[in-house]
N, C-alpha and C positions, 0 to 999 in steps of 0.2 A: 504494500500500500504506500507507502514511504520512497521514495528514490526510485520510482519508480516511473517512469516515461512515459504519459497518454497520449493516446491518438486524438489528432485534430478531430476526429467523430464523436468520440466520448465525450471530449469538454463540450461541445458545443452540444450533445444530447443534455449535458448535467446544468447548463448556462441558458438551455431556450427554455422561454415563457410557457407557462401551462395553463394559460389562461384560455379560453373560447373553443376556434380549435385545435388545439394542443393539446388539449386535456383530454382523456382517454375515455373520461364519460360523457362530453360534450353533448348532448342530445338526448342522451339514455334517461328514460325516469326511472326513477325506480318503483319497484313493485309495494303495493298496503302491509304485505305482510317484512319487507327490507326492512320497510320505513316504521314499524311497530319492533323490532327488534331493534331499533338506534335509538328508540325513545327510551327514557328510563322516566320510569311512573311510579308519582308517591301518592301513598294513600293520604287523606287528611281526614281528620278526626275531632269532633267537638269536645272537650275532656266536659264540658258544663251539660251533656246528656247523654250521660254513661257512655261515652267512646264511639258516640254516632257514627258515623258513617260518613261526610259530608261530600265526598268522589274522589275518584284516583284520576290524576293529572300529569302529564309531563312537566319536568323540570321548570321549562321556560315558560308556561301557563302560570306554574302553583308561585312562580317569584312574583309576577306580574298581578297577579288576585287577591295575593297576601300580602303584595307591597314589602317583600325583601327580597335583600342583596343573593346571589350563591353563597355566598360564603356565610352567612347566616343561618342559611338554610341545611348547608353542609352540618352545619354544629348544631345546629338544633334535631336533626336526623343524626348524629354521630353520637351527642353527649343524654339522646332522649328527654329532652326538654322541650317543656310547653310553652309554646306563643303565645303572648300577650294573655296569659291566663286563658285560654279557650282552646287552641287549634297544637293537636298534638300531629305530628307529620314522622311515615314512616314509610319504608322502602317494601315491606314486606307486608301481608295483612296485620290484623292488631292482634297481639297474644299477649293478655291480663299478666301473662308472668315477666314481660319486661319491662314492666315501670314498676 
């Protein structure tokens, strides 16, 4: 890898833009069931009526609804901590023996 000599083909594969067509998916959509497998979806929970139920959401939904940052929501999913006294959030369905 090192000291090593590249061909003018290689840098210039490693150096062009991969933007529009370049890019190898350029056109391609992808499929409902891709695009549910790239989501990652959190349950949300009322703690104020017994651990309701209130829907599972993708990431970039559940920040925008509940008005936080990722990285809030990373630690509030990480350390099992309640939102603003109501909205408990988890990755997996709810099981009474993790809080």
């Amino acid at each position: 890898m090192y000291n090593k000599i590249k061909s003018d083909a290689f840098i210039a594969q490693q150096t062009r833009d991969r933007s529009a067509e370049n890019n190898p998916m350029f056109g391609k959509t992808k499929s409902e069931q891709t695009l549910a497998t790239l989501r990652k979806m959190i349950f949300v929970y009322d703690v104020t009526q017994d651990y309701k139920l209130l829907g599972v959401y993708p990431t970039v939904m559940c920040t925008r609804l509940f008005k936080l940052c990722n990285n809030t929501l990373k630690k509030r999913i990480n350390n099992k901590e309640i939102h603003n006294g109501k909205y408990f959030f988890s990755k997996d369905p709810y099981n009474s023996d993790e809080v």
